[in-house]
VMD Tcl script that builds the backbone (N, CA, C; Angstrom):
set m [mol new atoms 336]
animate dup $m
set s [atomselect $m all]
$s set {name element resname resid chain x y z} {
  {N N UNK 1 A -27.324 -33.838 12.970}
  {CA C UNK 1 A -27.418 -33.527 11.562}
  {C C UNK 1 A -27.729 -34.815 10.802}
  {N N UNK 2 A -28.458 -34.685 9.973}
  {CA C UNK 2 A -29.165 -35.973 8.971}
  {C C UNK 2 A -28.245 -36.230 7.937}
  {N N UNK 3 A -27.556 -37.067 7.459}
  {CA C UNK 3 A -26.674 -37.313 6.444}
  {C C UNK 3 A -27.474 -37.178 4.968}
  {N N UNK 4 A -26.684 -36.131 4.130}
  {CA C UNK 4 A -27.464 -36.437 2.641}
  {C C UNK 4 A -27.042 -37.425 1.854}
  {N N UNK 5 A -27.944 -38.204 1.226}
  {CA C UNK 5 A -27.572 -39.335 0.100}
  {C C UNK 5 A -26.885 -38.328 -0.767}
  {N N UNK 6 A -26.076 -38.533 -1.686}
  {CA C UNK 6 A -25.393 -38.173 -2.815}
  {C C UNK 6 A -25.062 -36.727 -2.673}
  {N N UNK 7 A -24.701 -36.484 -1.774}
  {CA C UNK 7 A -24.319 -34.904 -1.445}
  {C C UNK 7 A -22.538 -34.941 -1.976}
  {N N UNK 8 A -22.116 -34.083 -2.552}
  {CA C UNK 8 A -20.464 -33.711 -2.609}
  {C C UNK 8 A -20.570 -32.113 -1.744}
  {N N UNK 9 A -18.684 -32.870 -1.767}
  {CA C UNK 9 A -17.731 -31.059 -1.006}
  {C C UNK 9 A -17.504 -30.664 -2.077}
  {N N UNK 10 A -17.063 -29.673 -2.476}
  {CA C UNK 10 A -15.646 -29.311 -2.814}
  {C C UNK 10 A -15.011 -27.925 -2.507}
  {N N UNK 11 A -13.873 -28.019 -2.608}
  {CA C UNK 11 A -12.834 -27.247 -1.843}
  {C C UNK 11 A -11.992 -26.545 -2.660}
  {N N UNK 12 A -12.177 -25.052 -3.052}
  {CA C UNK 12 A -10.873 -24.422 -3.812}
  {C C UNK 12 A -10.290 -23.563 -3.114}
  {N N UNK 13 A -8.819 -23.487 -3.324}
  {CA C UNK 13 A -7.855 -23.177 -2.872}
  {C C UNK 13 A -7.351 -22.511 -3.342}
  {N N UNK 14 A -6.364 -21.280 -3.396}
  {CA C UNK 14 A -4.874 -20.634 -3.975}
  {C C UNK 14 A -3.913 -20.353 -2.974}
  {N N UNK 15 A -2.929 -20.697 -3.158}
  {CA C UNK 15 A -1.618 -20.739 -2.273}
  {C C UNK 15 A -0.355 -20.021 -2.849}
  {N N UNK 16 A -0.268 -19.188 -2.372}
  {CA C UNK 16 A 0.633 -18.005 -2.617}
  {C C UNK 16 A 1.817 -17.429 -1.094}
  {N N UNK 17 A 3.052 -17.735 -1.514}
  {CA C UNK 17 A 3.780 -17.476 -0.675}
  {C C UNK 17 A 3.615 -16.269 0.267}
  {N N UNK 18 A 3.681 -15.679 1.675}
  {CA C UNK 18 A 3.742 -15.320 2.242}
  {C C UNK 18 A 4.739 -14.234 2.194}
  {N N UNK 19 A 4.812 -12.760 1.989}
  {CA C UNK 19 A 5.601 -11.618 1.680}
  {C C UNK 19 A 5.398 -10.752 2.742}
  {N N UNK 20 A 6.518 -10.434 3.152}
  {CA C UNK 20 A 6.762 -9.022 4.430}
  {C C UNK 20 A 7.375 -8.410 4.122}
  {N N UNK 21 A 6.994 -6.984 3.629}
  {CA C UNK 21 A 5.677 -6.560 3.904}
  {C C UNK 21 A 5.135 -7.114 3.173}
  {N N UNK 22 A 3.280 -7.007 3.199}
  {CA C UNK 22 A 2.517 -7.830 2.491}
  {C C UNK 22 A 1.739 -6.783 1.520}
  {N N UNK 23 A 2.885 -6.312 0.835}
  {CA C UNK 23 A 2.791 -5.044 -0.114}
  {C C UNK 23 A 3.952 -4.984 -0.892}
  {N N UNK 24 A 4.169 -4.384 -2.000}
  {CA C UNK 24 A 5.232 -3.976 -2.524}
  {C C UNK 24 A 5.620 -2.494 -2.812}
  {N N UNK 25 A 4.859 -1.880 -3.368}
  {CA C UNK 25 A 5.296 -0.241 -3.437}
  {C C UNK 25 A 4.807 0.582 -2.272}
  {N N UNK 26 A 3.745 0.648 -1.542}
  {CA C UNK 26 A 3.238 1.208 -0.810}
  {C C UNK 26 A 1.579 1.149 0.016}
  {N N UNK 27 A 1.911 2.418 0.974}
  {CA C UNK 27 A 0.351 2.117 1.316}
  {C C UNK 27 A -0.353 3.367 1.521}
  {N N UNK 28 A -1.598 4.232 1.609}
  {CA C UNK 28 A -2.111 4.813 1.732}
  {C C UNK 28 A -3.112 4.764 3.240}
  {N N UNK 29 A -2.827 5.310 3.994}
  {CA C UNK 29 A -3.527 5.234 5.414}
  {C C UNK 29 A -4.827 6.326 5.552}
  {N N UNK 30 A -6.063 5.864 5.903}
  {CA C UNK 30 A -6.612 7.125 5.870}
  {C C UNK 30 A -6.721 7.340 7.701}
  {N N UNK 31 A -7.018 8.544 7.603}
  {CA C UNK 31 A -7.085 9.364 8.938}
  {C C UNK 31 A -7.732 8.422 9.770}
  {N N UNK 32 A -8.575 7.774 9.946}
  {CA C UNK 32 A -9.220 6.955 11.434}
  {C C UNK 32 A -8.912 5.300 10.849}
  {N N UNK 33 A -8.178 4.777 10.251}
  {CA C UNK 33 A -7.782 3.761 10.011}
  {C C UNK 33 A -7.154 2.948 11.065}
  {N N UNK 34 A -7.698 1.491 10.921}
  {CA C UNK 34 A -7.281 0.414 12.131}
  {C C UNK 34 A -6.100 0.811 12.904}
  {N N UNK 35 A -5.325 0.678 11.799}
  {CA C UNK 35 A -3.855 1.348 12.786}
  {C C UNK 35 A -3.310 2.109 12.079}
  {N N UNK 36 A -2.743 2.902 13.038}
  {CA C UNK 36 A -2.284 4.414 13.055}
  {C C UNK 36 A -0.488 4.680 12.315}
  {N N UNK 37 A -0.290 5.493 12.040}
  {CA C UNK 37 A 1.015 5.677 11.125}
  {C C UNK 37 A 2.356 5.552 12.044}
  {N N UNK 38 A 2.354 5.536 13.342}
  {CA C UNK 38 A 2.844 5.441 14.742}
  {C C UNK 38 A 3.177 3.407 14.597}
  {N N UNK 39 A 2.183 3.179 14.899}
  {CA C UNK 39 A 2.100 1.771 14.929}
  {C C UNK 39 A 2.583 1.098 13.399}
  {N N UNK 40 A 2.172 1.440 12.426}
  {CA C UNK 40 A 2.618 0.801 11.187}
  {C C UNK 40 A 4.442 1.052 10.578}
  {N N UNK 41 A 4.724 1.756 11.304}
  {CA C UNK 41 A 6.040 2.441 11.405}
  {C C UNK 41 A 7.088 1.523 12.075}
  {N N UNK 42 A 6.518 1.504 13.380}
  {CA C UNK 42 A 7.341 0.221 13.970}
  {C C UNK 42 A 7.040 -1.166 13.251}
  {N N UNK 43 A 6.129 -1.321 13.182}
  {CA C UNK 43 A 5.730 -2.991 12.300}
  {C C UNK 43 A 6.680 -3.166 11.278}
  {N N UNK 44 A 7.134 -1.887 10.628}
  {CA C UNK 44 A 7.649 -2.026 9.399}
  {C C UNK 44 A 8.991 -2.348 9.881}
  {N N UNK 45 A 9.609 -1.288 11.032}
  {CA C UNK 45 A 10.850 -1.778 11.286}
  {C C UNK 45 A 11.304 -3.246 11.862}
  {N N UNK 46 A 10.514 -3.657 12.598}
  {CA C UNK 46 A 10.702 -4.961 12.893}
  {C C UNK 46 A 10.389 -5.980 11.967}
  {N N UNK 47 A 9.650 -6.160 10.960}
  {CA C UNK 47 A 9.622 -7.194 9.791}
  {C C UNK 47 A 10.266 -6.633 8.973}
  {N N UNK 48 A 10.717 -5.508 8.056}
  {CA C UNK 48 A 11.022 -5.707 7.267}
  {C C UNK 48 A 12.775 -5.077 6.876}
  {N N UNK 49 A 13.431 -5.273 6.434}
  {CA C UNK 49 A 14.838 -4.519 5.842}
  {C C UNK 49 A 14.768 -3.400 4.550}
  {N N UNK 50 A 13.632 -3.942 3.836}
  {CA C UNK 50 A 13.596 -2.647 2.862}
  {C C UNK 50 A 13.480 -1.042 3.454}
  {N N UNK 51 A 14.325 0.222 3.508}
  {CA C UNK 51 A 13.586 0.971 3.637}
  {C C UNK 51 A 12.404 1.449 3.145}
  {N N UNK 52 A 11.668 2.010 3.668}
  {CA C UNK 52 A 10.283 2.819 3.276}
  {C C UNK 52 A 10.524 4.108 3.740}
  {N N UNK 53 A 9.341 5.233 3.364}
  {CA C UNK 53 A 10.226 6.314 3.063}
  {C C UNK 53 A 8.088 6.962 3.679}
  {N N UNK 54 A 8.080 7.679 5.366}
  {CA C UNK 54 A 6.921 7.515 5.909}
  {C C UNK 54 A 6.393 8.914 5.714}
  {N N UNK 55 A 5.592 9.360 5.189}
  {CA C UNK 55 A 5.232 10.591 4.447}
  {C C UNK 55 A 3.574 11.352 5.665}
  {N N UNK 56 A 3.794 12.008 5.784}
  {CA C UNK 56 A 2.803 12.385 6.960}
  {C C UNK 56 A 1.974 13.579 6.310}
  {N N UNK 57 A 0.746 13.184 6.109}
  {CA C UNK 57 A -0.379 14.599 5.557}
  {C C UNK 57 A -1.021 15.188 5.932}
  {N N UNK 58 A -1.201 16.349 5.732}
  {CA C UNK 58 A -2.323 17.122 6.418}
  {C C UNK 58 A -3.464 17.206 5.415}
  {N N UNK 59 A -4.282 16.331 5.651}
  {CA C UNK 59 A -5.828 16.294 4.867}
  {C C UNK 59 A -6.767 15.562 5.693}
  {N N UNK 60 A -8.010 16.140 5.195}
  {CA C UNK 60 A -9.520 15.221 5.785}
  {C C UNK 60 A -9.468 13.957 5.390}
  {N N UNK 61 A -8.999 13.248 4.673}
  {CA C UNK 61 A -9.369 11.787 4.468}
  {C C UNK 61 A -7.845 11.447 4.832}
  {N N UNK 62 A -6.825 11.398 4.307}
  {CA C UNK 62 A -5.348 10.816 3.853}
  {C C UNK 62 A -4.584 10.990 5.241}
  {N N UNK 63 A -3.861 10.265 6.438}
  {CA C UNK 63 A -3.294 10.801 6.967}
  {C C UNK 63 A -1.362 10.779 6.865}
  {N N UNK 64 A -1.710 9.508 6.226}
  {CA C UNK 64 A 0.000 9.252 5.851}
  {C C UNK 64 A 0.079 7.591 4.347}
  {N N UNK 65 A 1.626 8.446 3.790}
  {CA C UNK 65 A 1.889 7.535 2.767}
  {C C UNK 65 A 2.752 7.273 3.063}
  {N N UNK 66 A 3.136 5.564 3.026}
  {CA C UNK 66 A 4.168 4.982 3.318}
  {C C UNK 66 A 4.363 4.386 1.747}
  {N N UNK 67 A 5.995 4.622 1.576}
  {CA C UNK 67 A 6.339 3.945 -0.161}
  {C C UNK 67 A 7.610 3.869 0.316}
  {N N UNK 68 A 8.438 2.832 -0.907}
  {CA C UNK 68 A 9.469 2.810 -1.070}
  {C C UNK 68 A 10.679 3.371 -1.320}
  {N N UNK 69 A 11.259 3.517 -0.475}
  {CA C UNK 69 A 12.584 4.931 -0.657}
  {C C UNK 69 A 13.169 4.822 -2.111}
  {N N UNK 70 A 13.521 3.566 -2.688}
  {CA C UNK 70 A 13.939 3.667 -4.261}
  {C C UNK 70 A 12.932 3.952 -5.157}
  {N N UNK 71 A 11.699 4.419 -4.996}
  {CA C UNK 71 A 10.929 4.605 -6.003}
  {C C UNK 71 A 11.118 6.289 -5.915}
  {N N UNK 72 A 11.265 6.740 -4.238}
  {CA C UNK 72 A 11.384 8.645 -4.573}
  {C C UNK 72 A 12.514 8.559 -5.450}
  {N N UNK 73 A 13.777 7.977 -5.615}
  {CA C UNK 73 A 14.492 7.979 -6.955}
  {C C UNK 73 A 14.060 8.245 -8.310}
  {N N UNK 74 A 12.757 8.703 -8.398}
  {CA C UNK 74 A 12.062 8.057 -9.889}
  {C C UNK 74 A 11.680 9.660 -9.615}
  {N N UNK 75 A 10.726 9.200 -9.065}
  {CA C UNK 75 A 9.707 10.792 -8.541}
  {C C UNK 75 A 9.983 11.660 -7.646}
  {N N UNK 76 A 9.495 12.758 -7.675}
  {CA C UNK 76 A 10.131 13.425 -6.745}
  {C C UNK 76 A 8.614 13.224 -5.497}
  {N N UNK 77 A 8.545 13.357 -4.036}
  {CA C UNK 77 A 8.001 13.307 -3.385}
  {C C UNK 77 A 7.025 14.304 -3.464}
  {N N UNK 78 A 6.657 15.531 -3.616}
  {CA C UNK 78 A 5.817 16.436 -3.600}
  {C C UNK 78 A 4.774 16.109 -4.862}
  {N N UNK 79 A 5.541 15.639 -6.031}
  {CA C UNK 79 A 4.350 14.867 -7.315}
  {C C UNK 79 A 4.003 13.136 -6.689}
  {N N UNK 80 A 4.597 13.022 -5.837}
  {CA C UNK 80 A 3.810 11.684 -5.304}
  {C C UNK 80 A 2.584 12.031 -4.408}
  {N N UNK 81 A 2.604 12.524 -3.529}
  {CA C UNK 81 A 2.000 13.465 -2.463}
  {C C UNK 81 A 0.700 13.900 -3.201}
  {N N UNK 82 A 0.452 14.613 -4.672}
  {CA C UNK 82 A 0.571 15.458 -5.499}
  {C C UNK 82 A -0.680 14.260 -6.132}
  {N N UNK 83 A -0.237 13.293 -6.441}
  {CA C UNK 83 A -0.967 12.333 -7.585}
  {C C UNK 83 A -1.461 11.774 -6.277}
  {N N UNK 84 A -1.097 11.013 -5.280}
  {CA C UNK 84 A -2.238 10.617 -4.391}
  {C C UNK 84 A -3.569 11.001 -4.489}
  {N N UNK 85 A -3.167 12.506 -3.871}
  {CA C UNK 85 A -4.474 13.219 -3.153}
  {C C UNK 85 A -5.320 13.315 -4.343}
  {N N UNK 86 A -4.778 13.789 -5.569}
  {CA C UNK 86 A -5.828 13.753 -6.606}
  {C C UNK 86 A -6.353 12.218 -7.437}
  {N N UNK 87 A -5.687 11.595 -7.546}
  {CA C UNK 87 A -6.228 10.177 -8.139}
  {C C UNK 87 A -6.646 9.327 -7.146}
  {N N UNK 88 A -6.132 8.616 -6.332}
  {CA C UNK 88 A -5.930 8.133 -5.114}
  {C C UNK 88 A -7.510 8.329 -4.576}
  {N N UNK 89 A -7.073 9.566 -3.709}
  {CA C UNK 89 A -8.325 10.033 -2.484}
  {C C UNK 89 A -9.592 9.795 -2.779}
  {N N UNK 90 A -9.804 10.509 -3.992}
  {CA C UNK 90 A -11.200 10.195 -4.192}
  {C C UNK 90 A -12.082 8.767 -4.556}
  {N N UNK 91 A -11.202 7.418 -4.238}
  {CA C UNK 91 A -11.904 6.172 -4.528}
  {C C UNK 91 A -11.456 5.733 -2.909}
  {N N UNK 92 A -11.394 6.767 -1.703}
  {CA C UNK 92 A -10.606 6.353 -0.725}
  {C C UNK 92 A -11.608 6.549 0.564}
  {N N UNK 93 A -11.725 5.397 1.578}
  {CA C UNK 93 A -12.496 6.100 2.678}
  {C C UNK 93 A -11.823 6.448 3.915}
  {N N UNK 94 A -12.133 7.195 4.642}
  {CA C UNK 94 A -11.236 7.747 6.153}
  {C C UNK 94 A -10.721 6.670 6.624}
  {N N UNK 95 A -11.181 5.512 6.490}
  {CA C UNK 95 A -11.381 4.420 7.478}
  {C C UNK 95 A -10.430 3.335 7.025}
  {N N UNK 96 A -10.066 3.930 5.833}
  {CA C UNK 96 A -9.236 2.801 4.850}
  {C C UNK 96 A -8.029 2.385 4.885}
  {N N UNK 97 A -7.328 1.445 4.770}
  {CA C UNK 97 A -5.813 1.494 4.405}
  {C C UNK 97 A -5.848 0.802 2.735}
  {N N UNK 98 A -5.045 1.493 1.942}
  {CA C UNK 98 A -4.874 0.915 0.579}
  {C C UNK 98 A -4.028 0.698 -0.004}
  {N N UNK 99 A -3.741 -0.517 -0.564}
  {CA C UNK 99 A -1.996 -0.743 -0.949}
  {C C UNK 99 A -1.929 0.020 -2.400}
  {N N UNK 100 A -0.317 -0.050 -2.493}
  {CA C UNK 100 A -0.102 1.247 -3.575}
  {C C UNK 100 A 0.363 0.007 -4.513}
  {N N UNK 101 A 0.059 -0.316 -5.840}
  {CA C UNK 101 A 1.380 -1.014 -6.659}
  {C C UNK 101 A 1.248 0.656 -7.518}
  {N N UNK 102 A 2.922 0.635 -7.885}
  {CA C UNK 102 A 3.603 2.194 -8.951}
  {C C UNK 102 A 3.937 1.372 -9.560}
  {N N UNK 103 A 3.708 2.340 -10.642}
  {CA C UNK 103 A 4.731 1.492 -11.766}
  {C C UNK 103 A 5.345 2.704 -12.386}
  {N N UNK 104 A 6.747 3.398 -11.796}
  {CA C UNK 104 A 6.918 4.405 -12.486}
  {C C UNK 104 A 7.961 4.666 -13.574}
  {N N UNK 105 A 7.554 4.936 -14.550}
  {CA C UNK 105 A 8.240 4.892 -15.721}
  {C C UNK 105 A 9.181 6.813 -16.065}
  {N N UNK 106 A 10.022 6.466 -16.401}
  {CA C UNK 106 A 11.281 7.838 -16.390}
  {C C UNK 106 A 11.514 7.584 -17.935}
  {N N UNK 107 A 11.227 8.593 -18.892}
  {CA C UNK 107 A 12.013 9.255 -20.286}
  {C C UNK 107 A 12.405 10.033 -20.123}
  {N N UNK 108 A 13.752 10.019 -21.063}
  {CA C UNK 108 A 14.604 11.450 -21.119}
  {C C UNK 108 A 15.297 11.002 -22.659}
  {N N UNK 109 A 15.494 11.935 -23.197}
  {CA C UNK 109 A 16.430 11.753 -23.962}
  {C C UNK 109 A 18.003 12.526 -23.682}
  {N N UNK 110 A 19.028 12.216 -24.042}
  {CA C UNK 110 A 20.656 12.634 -24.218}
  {C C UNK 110 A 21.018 12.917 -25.316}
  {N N UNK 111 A 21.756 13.637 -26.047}
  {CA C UNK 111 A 22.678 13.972 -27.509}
  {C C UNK 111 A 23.840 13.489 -26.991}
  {N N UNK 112 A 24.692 13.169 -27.107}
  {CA C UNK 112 A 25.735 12.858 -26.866}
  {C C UNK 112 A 26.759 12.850 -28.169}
}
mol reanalyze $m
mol bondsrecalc $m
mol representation Tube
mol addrep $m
């Protein structure tokens, strides 16, 4: 290789701590995805202590949702299930895995 006169590097970087899981609310698996809901199941048990809460579907694209057991506290599972398949799926490919961030918000009012 010929050396250039007045040539520069430069080098950018971002450094961001390392999180297991490398997700926070969840994930969306589609049906022929790298790895399978079998395999991501155990991964989870061996890295991590949070429960997750492993949701198994019957659809053409979606085959399983993995989320956080304190968030079904919020929602009920069948409107999670429910808002996936309809918001979710359709920006989704078979082949995909997609992380979930929720942000779920609860009103009620009390008289007391």
């Amino acid at each position: 290789m010929v050396p250039v006169r007045n040539s520069k590097h430069f080098i950018q970087t971002r450094i961001k701590e390392f999180i297991l899981p490398p997700f926070r609310d969840g994930l969306v698996l589609g049906k022929n995805s790298p790895i399978g809901s079998k395999a991501m199941r155990q991964a989870l048990e061996l890295l991590v202590a949070t429960p997750f809460e492993h949701i198994e579907i019957e659809d053409d694209i979606i085959q399983y949702i993995l989320v956080r057991k304190t968030l079904l506290r919020r929602i009920d599972q069948d409107k999670l299930v429910d808002f996936v398949l309809k918001s979710i799926k359709p920006f989704m490919g078979d082949e995909e895995i997609l992380y979930l961030e929720l942000d779920i918000e609860v009103q009620f009012e009390t008289e007391l």
